[in-house]
C-alpha positions in Angstrom: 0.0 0.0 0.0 1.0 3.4 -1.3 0.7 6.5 1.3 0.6 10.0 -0.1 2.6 12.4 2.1 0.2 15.9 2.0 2.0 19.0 0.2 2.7 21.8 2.5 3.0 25.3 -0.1 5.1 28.1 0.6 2.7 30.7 1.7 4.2 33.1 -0.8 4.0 30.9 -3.2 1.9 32.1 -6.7 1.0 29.3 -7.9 -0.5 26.2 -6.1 1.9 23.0 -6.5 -0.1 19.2 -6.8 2.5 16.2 -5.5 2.6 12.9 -4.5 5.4 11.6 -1.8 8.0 9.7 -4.8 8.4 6.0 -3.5 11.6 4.2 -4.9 10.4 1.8 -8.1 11.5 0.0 -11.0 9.2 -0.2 -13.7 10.1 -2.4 -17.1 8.2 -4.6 -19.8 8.3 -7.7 -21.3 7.3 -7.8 -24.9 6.8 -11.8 -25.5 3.5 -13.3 -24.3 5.0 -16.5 -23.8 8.1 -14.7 -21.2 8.4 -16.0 -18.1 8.4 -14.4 -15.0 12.2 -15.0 -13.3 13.9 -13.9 -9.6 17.2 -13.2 -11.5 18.0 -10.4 -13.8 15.8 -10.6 -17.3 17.1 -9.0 -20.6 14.5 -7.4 -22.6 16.8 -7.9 -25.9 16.9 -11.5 -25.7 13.0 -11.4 -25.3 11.4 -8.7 -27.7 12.4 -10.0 -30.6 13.0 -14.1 -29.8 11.8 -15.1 -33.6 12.4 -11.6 -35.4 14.5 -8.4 -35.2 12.7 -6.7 -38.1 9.4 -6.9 -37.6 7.3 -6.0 -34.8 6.5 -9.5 -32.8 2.9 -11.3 -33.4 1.9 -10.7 -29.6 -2.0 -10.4 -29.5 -3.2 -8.8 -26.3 -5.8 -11.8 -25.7 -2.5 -13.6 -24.8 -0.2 -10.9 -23.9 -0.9 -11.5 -19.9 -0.7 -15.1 -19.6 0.9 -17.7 -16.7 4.1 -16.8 -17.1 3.7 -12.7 -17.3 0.7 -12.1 -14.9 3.1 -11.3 -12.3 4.8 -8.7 -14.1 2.4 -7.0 -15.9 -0.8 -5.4 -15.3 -3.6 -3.6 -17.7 -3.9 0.0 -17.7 -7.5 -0.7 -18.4 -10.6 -3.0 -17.2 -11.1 -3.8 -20.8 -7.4 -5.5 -20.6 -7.1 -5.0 -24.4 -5.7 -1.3 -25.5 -1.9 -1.1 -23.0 -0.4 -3.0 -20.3 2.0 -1.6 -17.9 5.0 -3.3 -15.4 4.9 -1.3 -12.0 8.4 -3.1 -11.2 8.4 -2.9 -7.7 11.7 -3.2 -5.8 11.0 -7.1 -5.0 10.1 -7.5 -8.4 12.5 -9.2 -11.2 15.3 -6.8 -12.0 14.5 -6.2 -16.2 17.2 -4.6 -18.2 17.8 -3.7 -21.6 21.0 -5.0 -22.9 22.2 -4.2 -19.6 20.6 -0.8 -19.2 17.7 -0.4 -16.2 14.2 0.2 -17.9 12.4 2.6 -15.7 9.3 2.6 -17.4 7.4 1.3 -19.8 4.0 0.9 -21.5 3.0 -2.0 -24.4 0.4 -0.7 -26.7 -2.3 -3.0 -29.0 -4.3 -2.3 -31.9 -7.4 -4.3 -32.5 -6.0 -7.2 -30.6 -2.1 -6.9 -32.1 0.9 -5.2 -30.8 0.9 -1.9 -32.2 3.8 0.0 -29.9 6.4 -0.6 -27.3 7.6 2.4 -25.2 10.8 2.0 -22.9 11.7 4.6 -20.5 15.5 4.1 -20.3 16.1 6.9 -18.1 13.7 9.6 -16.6 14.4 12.1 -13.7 11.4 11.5 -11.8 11.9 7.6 -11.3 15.8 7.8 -11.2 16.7 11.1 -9.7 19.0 13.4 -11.3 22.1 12.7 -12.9 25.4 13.6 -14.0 26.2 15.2 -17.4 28.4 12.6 -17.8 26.2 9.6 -16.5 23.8 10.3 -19.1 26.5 11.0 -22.0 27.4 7.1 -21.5 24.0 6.1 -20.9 23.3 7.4 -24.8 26.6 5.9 -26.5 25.9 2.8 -24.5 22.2 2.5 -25.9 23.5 3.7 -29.5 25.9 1.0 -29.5 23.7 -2.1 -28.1 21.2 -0.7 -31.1 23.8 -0.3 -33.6 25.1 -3.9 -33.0 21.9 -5.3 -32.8 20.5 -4.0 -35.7 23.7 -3.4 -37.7 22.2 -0.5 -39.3 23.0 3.4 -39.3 20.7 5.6 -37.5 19.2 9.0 -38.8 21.0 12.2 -38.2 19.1 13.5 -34.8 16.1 16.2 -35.4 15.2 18.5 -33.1 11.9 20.1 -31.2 12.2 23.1 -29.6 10.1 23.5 -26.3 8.9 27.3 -26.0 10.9 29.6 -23.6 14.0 28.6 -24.0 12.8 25.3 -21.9 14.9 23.2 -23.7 15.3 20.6 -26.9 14.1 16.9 -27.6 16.3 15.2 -29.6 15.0 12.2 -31.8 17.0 9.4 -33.9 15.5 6.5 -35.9 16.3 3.0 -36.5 15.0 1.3 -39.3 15.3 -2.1 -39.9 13.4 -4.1 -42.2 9.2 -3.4 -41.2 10.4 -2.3 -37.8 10.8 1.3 -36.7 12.6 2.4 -33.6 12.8 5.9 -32.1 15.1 7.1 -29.5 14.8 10.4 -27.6 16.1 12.4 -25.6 16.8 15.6 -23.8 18.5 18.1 -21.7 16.5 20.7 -19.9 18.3 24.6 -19.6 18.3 25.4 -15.4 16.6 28.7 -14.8 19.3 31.6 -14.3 22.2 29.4 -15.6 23.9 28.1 -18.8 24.0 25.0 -17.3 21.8 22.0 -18.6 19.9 19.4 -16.4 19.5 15.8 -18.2 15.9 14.4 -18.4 14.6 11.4 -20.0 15.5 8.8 -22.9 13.0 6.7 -24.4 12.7 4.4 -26.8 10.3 3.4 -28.6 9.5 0.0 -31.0 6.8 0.5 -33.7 5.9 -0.7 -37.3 7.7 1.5 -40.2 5.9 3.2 -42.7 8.1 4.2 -45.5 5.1 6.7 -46.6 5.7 8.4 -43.2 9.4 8.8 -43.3 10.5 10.4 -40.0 13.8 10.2 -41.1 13.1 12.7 -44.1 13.4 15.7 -41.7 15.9 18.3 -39.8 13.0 19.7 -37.5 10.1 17.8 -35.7 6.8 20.0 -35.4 5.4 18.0 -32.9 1.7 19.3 -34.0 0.8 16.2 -35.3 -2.8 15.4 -33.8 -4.8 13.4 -35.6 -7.4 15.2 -38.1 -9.7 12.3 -38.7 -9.5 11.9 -34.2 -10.5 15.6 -33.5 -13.0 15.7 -36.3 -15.0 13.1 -34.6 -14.4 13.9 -31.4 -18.1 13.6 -30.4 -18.3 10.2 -31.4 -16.7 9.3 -28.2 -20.0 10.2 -26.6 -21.7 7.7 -24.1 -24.7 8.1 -22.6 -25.9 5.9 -19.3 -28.8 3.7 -18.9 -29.7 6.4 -16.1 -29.5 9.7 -18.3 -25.7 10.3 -18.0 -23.3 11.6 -20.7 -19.6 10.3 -20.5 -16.4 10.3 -23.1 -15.1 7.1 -24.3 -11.5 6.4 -25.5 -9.5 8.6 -23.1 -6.1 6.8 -23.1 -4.9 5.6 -19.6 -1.8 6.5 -18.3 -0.3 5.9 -14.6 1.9 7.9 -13.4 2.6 5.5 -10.5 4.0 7.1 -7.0 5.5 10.3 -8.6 4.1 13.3 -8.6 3.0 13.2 -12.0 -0.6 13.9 -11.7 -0.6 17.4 -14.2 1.7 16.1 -17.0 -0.1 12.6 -16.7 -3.2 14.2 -17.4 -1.7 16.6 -20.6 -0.1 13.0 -22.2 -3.7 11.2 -22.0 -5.5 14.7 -23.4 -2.5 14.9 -26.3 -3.0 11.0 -26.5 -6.6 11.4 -27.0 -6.5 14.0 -29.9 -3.9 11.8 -31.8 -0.6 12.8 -30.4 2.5 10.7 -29.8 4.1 12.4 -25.9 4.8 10.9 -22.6 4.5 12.0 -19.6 8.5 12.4 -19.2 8.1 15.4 -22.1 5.3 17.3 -20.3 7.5 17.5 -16.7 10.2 18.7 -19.1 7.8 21.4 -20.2 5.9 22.2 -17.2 9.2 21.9 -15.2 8.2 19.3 -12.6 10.2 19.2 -9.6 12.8 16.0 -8.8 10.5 13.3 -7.3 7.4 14.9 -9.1 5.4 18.3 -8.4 4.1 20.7 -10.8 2.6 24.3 -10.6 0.0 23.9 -12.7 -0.4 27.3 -13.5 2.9 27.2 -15.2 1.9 23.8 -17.3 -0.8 25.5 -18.8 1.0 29.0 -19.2 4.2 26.9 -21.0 1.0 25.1 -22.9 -0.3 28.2 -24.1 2.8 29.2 -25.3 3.6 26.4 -27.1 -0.2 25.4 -28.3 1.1 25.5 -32.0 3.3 23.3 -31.7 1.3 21.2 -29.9 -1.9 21.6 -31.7 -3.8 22.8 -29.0 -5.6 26.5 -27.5 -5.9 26.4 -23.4 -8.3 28.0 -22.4 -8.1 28.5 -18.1 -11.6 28.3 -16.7 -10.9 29.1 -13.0 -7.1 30.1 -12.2 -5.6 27.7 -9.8 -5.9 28.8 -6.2 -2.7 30.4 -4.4 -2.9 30.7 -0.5 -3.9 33.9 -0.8 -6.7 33.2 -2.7 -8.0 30.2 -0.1 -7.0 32.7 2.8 -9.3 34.8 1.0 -12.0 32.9 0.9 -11.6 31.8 4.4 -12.4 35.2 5.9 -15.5 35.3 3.4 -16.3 31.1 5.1 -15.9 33.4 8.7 -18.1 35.7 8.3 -20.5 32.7 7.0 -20.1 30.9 9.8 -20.6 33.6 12.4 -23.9 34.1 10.8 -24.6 30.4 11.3 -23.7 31.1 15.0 -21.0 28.7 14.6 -17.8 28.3 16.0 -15.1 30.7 14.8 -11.8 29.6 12.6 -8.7 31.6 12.0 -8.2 32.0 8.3 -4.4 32.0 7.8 -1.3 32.4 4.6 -0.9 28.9 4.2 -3.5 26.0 2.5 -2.9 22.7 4.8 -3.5 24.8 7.8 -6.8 26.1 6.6 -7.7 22.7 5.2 -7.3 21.1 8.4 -9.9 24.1 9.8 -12.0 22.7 6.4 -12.2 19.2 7.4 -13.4 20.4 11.1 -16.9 21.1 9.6 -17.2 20.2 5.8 -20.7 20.0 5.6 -20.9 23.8 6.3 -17.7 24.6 3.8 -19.6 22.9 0.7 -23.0 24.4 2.0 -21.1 27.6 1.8 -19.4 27.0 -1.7 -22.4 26.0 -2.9 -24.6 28.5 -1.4 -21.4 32.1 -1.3 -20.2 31.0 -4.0 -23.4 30.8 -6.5 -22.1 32.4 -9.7 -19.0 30.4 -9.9 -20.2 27.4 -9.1 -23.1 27.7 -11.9 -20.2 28.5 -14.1 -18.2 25.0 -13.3 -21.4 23.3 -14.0 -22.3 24.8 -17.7 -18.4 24.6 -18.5 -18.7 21.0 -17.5 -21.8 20.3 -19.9 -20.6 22.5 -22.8 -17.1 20.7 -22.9 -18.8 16.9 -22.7 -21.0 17.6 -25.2 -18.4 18.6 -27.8 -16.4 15.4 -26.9 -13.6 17.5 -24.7 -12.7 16.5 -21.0 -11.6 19.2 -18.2 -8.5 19.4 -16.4 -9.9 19.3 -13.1 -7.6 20.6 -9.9 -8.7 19.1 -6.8 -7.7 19.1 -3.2 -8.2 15.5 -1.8 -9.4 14.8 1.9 -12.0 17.0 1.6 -15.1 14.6 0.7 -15.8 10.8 0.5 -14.5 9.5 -2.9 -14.2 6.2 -5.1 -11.2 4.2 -4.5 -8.3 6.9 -3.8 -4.9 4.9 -4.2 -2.6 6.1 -4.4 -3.3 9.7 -2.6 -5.4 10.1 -0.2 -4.9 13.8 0.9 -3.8 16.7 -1.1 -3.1 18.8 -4.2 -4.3 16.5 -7.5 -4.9 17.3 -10.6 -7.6 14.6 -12.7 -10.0 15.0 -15.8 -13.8 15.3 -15.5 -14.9 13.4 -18.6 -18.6 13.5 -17.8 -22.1 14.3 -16.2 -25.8 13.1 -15.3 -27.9 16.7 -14.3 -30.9 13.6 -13.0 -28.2 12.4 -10.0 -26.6 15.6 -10.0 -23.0 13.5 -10.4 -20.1 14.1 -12.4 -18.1 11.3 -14.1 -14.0 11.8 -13.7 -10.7 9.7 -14.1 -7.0 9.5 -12.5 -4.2 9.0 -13.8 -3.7 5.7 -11.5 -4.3 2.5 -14.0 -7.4 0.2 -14.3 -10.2 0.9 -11.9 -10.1 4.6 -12.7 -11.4 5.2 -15.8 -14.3 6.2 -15.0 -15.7 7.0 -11.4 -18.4 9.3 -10.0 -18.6 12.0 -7.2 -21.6 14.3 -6.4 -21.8 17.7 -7.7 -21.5 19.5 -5.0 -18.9 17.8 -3.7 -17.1 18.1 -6.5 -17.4 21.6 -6.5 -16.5 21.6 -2.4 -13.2 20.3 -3.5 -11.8 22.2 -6.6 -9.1 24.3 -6.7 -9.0 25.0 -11.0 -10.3 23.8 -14.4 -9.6 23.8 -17.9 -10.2 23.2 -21.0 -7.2 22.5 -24.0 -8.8 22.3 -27.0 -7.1 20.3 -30.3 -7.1 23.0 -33.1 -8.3 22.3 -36.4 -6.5 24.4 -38.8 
């Protein structure tokens, strides 16, 4: 069992920051249904490609998670058909590729057939931070296993630019008979220095499609969402036997015990307009902090900036809360209360002090949220309906503890950032996911108790030109 330790803000801080205590984990995949499971170091080399090294193996995901990989691997998903994900634990089998530590990984199907294998070779958030020169040999070393595996060249590197001087994801490609392999990487600048910080390297295993070259370009314009995907957008429209309206086909993602809640959330929005990110990318861009922790006010002002690139227009709904602003509406819940002839509370600079003054009485804070706090609330509701019914889900800030909820695991307490992907105005519920795995896809909370807990909401929106 995972416990979430609760963020404590600087009280001058201007921008709220949602984290999750980081727990030590190794994370890695195995690509061949019919691996087995073993106590002593496993290879993922000698396994991916058993029978082939230039074609994408025939894994079909009815078989994928069999006997001998159950233990390893897990679905990302109830309907244990689109991704399956290894949570590596520390007692679990040390994996490795070609002698390198996979940190993370995800396996990806496509009407029942592999269609994508991503490797996290190294990330900050799961191994810390490293040396210049640690990651320097980390790259030759995987260049060289790939090189002398495949015994092919690779493509000269391209490059994406992240907006603000952020920094520059590097991208080389491997091709080798059908098969396609990508590796990235990138160094992030450090704020007020000319130094560099090293971040992730990933590589990924895919089918090649000589009619989409990517090795027929200098620069990578990462806006590549998927026309055909946001044109029918609304398609992904369910409605409930009991009157409710929910969005299908959200990709999962879990961001395990980092505190990768906001960039976890912009990969499965990106994901679900066509786009190929991770998670590791967006903490590059919003600047997530070693371990995990991101202001979201700066992920969606460094997503505004870059929204061509990316495809997208953010458009921020309620700004999310500073200490100021909660200390703020504290003396507003005072004066509430005295009228209630109710005991006093001492609204202060800082947000887990007045939470824990919240929780005291929390029937009265959401009677006043609801109630004070009128106009805005009627505002979250029509933002919620309008973006559902043209097929787009709300990043949804959220400070957990507050109200009873389904199955919260890891966090219990705390900052959180989720997506609200529907609504039912007859139970007066709203439908929402986190970024945690199977069992939350899709889970309910009432209204106003939704409302009694939110701290922001958005909406990013694909663009279609």
């Amino acid at each position: 069992m995972e416990h979430a330790t609760p963020h404590r803000p600087d009280s001058t801080s201007a921008r709220r920051r949602f984290s999750i205590a980081p727990v030590s984990i190794f994370i890695a995949v195995l690509l061949s249904g019919a691996a087995r499971a073993r106590c002593a170091d496993t290879d993922l080399k000698s396994i991916i490609f058993k029978d082939t090294t230039d074609a994408l193996p025939n894994v079909s995901s009815d078989k994928f998670i069999n006997r001998g990989t159950r233990v390893l691997f897990r679905w990302l998903s109830k309907t244990k058909k689109d991704a399956a994900h290894y949570p590596g634990y520390s007692n679990s089998p040390k994996l490795t590729f070609d002698g390198m530590k996979v940190w993370d990984a995800n396996v990806r199907f496509e009407d029942g057939k592999l269609k994508r294998v991503d490797l996290s070779i190294y990330n900050r958030g799961d191994a810390g931070l490293i040396s210049d020169d640690e990651f320097k040999k980390l790259l030759e070393q995987l260049d060289a296993s790939l090189a002398g595996w495949l015994k092919v060249k690779p493509s000269e590197p391209t490059k994406l630019r992240l907006p603000k001087n952020q920094g520059t994801v590097y991208s080389k490609f491997w091709v080798k008979g059908s098969l396609l392999l990508t590796e990235k990487w990138s160094m992030s600048k450090v704020p007020r220095s000319r130094d560099e910080k090293p971040e992730f390297i990933t590589l990924s295993v895919t089918a090649f499609d000589p009619k989409n070259d990517p090795r027929k370009t200098r620069y990578v314009a990462h806006g590549k969402t998927n026309k055909a995907v946001v044109s029918n957008l609304k398609s992904n429209i369910k409605k409930t036997d009991d009157g409710g309206f929910w969005l299908d086909n959200i990709p999962m993602v879990d961001q395990g015990p980092k505190g990768y809640c906001v960039v976890a959330v912009m990969e499965r929005i990106l994901r679900y307009y066509g786009q190929d990110v991770d998670q590791h990318m967006m903490a590059e861009l919003g600047d997530t902090k070693q371990g995990g922790g991101t202001y979201v006010g700066k992920m969606m002002d460094m997503l505004k900036k870059s929204g061509v690139k990316f495809r997208v227009k953010v458009k921020v709904l309620m700004e999310p809360m500073n200490s100021l602003d909660l200390m703020n509406e504290m003396t507003k819940y005072q004066s509430y209360r005295k009228r209630k002839r109710l005991s006093g509370i001492h609204p202060v600079n800082g947000f887990e002090e007045n939470y824990a003054q919240i929780k005291q009485d929390i029937d009265t804070y959401k009677a006043f949220r609801v109630e004070k706090l009128k106009s805005d609330y009627k505002k979250f509701r029509k933002a919620i309906v309008k973006a559902i019914k043209e097929g787009i889900p709300l990043v949804w800030g959220v400070h957990l503890g507050l109200v009873p909820e389904e199955k919260l695991n890891p966090q219990t307490e705390g900052g959180h950032m989720r997506m609200i992907i529907g609504y039912n105005e007859k139970t007066n519920e709203i439908y929402y996911t986190d970024t945690w795995g199977a069992g939350h896809e899709l889970k309910k909370i009432n209204w106003d108790d939704a409302w009694c807990e939110t701290t922001s909401y958005s909406v990013v929106y694909p663009r279609k030109k």
